[in-house]
C-alpha positions in Angstrom: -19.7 -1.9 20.1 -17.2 -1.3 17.2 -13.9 -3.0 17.1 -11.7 0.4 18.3 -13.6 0.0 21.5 -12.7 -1.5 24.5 -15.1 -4.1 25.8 -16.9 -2.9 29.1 -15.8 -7.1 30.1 -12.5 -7.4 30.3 -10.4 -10.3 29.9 -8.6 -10.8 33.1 -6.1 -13.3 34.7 -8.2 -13.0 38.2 -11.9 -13.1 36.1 -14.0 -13.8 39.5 -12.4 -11.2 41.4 -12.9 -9.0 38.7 -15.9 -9.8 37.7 -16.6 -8.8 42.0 -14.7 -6.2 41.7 -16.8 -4.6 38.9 -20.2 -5.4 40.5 -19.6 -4.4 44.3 -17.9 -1.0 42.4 -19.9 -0.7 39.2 -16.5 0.0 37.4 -15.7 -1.4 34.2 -13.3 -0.5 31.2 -15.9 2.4 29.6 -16.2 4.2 33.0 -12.2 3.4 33.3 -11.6 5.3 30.1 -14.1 8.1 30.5 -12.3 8.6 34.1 -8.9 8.7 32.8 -9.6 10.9 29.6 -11.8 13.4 31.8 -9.1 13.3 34.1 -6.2 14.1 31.6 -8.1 16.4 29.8 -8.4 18.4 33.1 -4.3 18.0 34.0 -3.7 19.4 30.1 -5.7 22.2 31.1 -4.1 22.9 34.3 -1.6 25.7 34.4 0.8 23.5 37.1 0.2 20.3 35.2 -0.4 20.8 32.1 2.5 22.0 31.0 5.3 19.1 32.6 2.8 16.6 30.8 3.3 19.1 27.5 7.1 19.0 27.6 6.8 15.3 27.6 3.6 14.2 25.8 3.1 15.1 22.2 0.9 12.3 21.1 -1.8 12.1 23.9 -3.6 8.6 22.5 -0.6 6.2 23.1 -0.6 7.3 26.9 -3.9 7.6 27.7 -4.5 3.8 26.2 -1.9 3.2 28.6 -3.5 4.9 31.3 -6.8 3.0 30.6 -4.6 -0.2 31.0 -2.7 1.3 34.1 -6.4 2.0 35.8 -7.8 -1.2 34.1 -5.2 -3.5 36.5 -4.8 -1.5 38.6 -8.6 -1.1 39.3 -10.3 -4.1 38.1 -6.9 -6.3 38.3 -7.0 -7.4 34.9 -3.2 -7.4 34.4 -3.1 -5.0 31.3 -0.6 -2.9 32.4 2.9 -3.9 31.8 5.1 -1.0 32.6 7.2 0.7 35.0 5.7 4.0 36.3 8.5 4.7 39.1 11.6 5.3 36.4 8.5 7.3 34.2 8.1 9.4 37.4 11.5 9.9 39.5 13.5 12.4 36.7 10.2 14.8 36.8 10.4 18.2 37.8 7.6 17.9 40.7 7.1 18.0 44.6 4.6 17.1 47.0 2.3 20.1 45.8 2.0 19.3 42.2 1.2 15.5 43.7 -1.8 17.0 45.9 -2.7 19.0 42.8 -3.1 16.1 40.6 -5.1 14.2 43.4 -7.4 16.7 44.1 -8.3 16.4 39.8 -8.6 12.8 40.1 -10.8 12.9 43.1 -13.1 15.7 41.7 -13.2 13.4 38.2 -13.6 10.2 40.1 -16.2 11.7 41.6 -17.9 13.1 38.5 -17.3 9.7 36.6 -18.0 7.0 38.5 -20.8 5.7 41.2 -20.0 6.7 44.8 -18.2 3.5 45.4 -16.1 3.3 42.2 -15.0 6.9 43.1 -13.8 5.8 46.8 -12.1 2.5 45.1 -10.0 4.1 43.0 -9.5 7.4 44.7 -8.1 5.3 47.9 -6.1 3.4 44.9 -4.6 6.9 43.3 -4.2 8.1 46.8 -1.9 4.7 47.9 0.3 5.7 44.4 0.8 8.9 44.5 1.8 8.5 48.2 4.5 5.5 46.7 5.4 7.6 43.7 5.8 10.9 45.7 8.2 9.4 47.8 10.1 7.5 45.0 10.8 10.7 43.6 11.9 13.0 46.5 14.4 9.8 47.2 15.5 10.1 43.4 15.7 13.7 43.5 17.6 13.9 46.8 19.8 11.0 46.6 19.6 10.2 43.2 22.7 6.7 43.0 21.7 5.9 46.8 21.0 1.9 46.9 17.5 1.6 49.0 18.3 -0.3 52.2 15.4 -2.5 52.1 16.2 -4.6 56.2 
């Protein structure tokens, strides 16, 4: 393995649940980055997709190593991923159907990637988010200053 690639161990903050994590799944960071550059290589492609992510993306490398780190905690609960994906997500112009778009690519790609039971861990993980980031941005886009009343 060359420096430029990412070690299929990865260092984590909870290292014996990920290290169960990546046994009882068979995930590990090169099936992680082979599933999210599949994945986005299928949403450039798109003709729904592909073209809110070409507006926005010009330089595809810096997000998908941030994608990888996204899925990498996310997945494998390594911690990598130290960003903010509702504020990235709320100002989109995008509904419920482009959100069942882009799961139906992820499941197809999860499915294509990974073993049967890394596909159903992260597809019931991408399902969980887009569900929380779906309804973080009809909120946004219909009340858009309104203070959540979290009682």
């Amino acid at each position: 393995m060359s420096a430029s690639e990412p070690s299929l161990k990865p260092a984590s903050a909870r290292p014996e649940m990920t290290a169960t994590i990546m046994t009882e799944t068979g995930l590990d960071e090169g099936i992680l980055r082979d599933l999210v550059h599949s994945f986005y290589g299928k949403v450039r492609r798109d003709a729904v997709l592909g073209p809110i992510f070409a507006a926005r993306i010009s330089n595809w490398e810096p997000h998908l190593d941030r994608m990888v780190a996204f899925w990498s905690s996310v997945a494998l609960m390594t911690g990598r991923y130290h960003g903010r994906p509702v504020p990235a997500h709320t100002p989109l112009p995008i509904d419920g159907a482009h959100f069942e778009r882009w799961l139906r690519l992820f499941r197809e790609t999860a499915h294509e990637v990974c073993t049967p039971a890394g596909a159903w861990y992260v597809i019931e993980r991408a399902e969980r988010i887009a569900r929380s980031l779906h309804i973080a941005v009809q909120e946004a886009q219909t009340a858009p200053d309104a203070v959540p009343n979290l009682r």
